[in-house]
N, C-alpha and C positions, 0 to 999 in steps of 0.2 A: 660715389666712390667705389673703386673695382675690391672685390672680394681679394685676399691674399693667402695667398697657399706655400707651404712648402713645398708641397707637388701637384702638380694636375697631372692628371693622366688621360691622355686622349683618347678615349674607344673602351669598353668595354665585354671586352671578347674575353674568355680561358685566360691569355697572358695580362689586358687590361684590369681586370678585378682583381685578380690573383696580386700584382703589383699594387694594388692601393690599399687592400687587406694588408699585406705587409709592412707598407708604411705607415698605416695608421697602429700596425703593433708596436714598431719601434718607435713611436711618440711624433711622427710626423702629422702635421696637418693637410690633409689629404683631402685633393675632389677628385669626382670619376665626371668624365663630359660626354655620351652617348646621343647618337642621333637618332635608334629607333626602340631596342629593346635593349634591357639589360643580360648578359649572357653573350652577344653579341653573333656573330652567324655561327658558330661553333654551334651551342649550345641552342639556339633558334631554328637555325635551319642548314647543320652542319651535321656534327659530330651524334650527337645526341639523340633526335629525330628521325636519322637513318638508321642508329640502332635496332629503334622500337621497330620503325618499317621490317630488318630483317628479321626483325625476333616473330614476328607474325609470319612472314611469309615462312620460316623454319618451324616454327610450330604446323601451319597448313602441310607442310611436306613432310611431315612426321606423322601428320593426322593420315595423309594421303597413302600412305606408307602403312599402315595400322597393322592389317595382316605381316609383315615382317617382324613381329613384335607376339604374334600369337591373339593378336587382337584383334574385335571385326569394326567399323565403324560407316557407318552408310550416312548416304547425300549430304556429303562434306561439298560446300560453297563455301567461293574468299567473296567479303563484301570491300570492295576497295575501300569505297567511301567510310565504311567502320574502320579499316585500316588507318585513313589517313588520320581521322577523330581520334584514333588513341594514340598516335603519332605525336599529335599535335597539344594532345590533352599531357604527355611528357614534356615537351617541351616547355607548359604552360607553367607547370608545377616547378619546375627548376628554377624559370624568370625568378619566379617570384620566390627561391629561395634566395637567389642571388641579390634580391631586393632587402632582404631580409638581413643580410648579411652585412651589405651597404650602411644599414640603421645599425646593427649590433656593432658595428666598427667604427660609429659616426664618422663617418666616411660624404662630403655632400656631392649629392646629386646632379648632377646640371645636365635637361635633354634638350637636346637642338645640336645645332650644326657647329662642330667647334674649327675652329682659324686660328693659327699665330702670327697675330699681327704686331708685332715688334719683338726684341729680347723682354723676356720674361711678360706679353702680354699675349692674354686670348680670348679670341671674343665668342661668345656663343651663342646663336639665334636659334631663338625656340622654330616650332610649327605655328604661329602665327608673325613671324617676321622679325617679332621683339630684340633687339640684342642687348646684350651684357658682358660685362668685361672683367676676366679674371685676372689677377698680377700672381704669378708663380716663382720661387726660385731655380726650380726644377720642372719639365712636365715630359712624361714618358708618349710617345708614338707608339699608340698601339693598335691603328686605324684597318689591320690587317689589310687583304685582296678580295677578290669578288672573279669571277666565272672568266677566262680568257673565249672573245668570240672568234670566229673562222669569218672570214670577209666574205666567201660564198655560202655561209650557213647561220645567217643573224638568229639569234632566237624571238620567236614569237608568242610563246606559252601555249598555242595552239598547235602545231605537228611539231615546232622544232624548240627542244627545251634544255635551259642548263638545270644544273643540280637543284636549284630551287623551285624550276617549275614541274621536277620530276616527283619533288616530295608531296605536291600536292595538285595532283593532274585530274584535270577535269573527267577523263574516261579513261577507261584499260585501252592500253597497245593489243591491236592483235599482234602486230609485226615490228619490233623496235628494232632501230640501228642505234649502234651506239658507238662515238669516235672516241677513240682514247681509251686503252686498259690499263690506265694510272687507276690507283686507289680509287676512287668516287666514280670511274667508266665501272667495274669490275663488280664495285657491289650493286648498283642500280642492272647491271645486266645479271647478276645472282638473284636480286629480291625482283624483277618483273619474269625473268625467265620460272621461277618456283611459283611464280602469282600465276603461270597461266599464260603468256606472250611468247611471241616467236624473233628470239633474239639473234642478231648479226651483231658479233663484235669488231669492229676494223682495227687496226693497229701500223700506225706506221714504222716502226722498229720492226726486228727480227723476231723477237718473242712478247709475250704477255707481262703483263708485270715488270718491265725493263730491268727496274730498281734491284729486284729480288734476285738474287743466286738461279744461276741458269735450271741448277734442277728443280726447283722448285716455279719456275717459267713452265718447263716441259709439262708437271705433271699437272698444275691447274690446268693446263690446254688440253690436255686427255680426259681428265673430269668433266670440265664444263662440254667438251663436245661430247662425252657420254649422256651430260643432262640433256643433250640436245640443242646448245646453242652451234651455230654458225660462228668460226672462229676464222677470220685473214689477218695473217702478218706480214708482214715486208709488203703492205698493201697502203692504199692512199683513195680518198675522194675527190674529185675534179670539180664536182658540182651539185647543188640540191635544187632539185626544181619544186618548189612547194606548190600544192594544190587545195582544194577544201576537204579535196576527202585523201589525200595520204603526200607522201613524198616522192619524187621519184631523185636515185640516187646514181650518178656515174661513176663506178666502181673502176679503178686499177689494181690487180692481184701482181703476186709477189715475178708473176713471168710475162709483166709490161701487159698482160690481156685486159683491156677494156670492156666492159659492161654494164649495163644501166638494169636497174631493182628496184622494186615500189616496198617502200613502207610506210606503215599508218603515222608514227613518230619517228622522231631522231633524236638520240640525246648526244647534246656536244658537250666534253669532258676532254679537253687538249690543254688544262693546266689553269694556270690563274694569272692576275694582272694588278699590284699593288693599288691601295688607294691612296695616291701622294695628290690627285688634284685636286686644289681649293683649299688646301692645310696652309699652305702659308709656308713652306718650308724652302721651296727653291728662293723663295724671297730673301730667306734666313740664310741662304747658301750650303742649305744640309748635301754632302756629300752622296750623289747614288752610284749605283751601277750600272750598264749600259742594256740594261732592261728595267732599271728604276726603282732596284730595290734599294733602301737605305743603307749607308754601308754605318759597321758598328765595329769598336774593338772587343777585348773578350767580356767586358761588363756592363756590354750595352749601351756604350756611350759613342754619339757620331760626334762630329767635327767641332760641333758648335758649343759651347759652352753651354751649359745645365740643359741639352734640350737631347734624349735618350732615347732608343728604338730597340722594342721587339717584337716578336710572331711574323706575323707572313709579310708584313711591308719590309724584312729583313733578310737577310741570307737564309738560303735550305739548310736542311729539311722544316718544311711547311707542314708542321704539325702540331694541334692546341696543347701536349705536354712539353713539349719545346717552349712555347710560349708564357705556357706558366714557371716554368723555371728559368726562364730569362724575367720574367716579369720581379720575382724571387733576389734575382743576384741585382736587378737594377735598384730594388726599391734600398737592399741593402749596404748597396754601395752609396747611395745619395745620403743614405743616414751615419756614413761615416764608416760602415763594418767592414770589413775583407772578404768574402766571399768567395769560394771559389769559382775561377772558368770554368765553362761547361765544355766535357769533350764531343762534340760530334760523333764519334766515333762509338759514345753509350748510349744513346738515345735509340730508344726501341720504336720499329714501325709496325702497325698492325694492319692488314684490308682482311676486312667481315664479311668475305664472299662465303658461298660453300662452294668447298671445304674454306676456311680460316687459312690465313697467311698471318707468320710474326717474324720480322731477322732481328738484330740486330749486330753493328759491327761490321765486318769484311765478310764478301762474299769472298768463297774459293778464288776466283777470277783476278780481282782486285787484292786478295792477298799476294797472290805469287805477282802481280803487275810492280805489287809496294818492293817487291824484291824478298819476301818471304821463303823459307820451304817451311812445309805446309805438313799437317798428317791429320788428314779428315776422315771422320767418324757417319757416317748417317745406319740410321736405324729406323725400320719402317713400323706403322701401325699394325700389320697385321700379326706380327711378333708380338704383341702387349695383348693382356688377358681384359683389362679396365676396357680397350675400343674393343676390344671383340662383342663384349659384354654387352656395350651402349651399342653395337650392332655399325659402329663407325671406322671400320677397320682400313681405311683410306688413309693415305698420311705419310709423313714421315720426318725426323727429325735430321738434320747434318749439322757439325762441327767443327771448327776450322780452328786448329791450333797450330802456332810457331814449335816447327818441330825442335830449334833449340834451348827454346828456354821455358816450353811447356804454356807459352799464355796463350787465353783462349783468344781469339781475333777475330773468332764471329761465331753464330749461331744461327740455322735458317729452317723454320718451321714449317710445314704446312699438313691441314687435318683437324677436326675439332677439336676446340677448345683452346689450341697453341696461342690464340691471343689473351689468355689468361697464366700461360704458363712461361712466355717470353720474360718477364719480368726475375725471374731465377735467374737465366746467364745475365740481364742488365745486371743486376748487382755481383753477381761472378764477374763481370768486368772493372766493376765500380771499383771493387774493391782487390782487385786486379789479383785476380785466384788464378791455379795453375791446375792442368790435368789433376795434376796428385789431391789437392783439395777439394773436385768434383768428383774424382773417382770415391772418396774418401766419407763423401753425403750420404747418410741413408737415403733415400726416398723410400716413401709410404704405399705400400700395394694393397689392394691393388690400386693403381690410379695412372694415369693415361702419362703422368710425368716421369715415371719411372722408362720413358722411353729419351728422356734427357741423359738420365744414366745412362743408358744403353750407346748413344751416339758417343758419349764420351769417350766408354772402356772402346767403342768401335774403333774408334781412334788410333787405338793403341794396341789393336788386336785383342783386346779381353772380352769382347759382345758375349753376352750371357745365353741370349733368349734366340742368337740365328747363327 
């Protein structure tokens, strides 16, 4: 006889656990159904994992750096392979709070391969073949995506590698290429370039960072090619020729010139690819998109009656805090609540290169696009006493306010630490503030944030410190 649930939740990533914790607070009977780890690639071998990777390699370039600091420090060695082991020893710890968390919610477990194989039925086979079959009134899709591949550039975990086999690589790149300056291209080409490798970033857009406000494109490209990476834009690859001992790569730059360049790895980072096969959902007639994401109205609910979708098998932005807050409004709508829709438009992006990138909201660009006028503020780090101090005087903040009625419409960071401080304008948007209430903020000096004020009054002509 099939187990019964008021919810199953399929996948256990950031948005999947996050959703089954909640439902199990508001008195639902809740299972989570995972096929490898719990935490799911986020937290395994995502979000989480790469942090730890950066945070070494920023510490080695700190260490590297000693004398700028008044300090001496001799025969500093990176040990990859200790890298990866603490890396991975983060990761390991989380699992298993998440496991933890699962019992404290009595929340049940089910690891194998889950399927919806009828309305309200799903089956799931373990690792040794077994199946078993849940009856749900409800179950959320939370199966996320996995590494999009280039048809001329397959990975092989050996020279040519996505983001999973860059977290744990068998040997240091002397020479990486790396496709795609989205988020996950950006920081693997930050943390192997500060490890010691000789990076080429490609790009086939116009600038770095697409996503991100133009100025904040411009000045990472001036940075990172000060750190000594190789940066092409409005550039493309034709072909990888893989070998045992490197790659060789057919390069097109941005003025149609052809050229071919050897290096030891490739990392391909060109986006991601939902996991809808073997779910059982085009069976179910779940509605997609015409790249297969599942389409959802604003509470997370697709077509189909009780059967709900969030994180990256859904609409962008593809990010684990997105996911957990859809995870959030789905579980709380199934349990009868109101909940409000989430705006797109507050949801903060962060990449953990150095320097650090945070926006959130409209860039300049796409404000005046939306039909805005516009009265933007940017203030740089080297104005602020906090980065001079911390010796990080790189950076800079901008603002983008509706010049009628004072609301902010975006904010675009980049410079240490801004992915710790973006979370200030999210909630100045949230809670839908006006110039007048950020000019109005004390901020605490000295501290690197007090350059948030700064862009503001910029705004408005009142900058204090330039």
């Amino acid at each position: 006889m099939a187990d019964t649930y008021d919810l199953v939740v399929l996948g256990s990533g950031p948005g999947g656990y996050v959703a089954a914790i909640r439902a199990a607070q508001l008195g639902l009977k809740t299972a989570i159904v995972e096929r490898e780890l719990l935490g799911g690639i986020c937290l395994n071998w995502g979000c989480i994992p790469t942090k730890a990777l950066l945070r070494s390699a920023e510490v080695y370039h700190l260490m590297s750096h000693a004398g700028d600091y008044g300090l001496t420090a001799q025969g500093i060695t990176a040990d990859l392979d200790a890298v990866v082991k603490r890396s991975r020893g983060v990761a390991k710890q989380l699992n298993q709070g998440v496991t933890h968390l699962m019992k404290k919610n009595k929340i049940a477990v089910h690891m194998g391969e889950g399927k919806l194989t009828g309305k309200g039925k799903l089956t799931v086979t373990d690792k040794d073949g077994k199946a078993s079959e849940l009856s749900y009134k409800n179950v959320i899709v939370a199966t996320g995506a996995r590494a999009r591949e280039l048809p001329f550039a397959k990975s092989d975990g050996e020279r040519v590698w996505t983001y999973r086999h860059a977290m744990t690589p068998k040997e240091m790149p002397k020479k990486l290429l790396v496709i795609g300056s989205g988020a996950i291209g950006i920081e693997f080409a930050s943390f192997y370039n500060d490890m010691g490798a000789d990076v080429t970033v490609v790009e086939m857009l116009d600038r770095l960072v697409p996503v991100e406000d133009v100025d904040v494109s411009a000045h990472l490209e001036k940075a990172l090619k000060k750190q000594g990476m190789t940066i092409m834009t409005s550039a493309s690859i034709s072909a990888l020729d893989v070998k045992s001992g490197g790659v060789t790569a057919r390069l097109k730059d941005k003025a149609g010139k052809e050229t071919t360049a050897e290096f030891s790895h490739v990392i391909v980072a060109v986006g991601i690819v939902p996991n809808t096969e073997n779910v059982g959902l085009k069976e179910l007639g779940v509605e997609m998109d015409e790249r297969g994401f599942l389409k959802t109205d604003a509470m997370c609910r697709t077509n189909v009656e009780g059967v709900w979708a969030i994180g990256d098998i859904t609409a962008p932005p593809w990010l684990a805090h997105k996911a957990s807050h859809e995870g959030v409004i789905a579980a709380e709508a199934i349990a009868g609540g109101h909940p409000h829709a989430m705006d797109p438009r507050n949801i903060p992006g962060c990449t953990y290169c150095r320097p650090q990138i945070a926006s959130v909201g409209l860039t300049e660009a796409k404000a005046k696009e939306a039909g805005y006028e516009v009265k933007v503020g940017n203030f740089p780090f080297i104005g602020n006493g906090k980065a001079i101090a911390l010796g990080e005087p790189e950076g800079f903040v901008k603002t983008v306010f509706d010049a009628k009625t004072g609301e902010l419409l975006g904010a675009h960071m980049i410079g240490a630490e801004v992915t710790e401080m973006i979370q200030g304008y999210t909630i100045g948007k949230t809670l839908e503030t006006t110039e007048a209430e950020l000019m109005e903020t004390v901020f605490p000096h000295p501290t690197i944030s007090e350059t948030m004020h700064e862009a503001v009054l910029g705004a408005y002509g009142k900058a204090l410190h330039i």
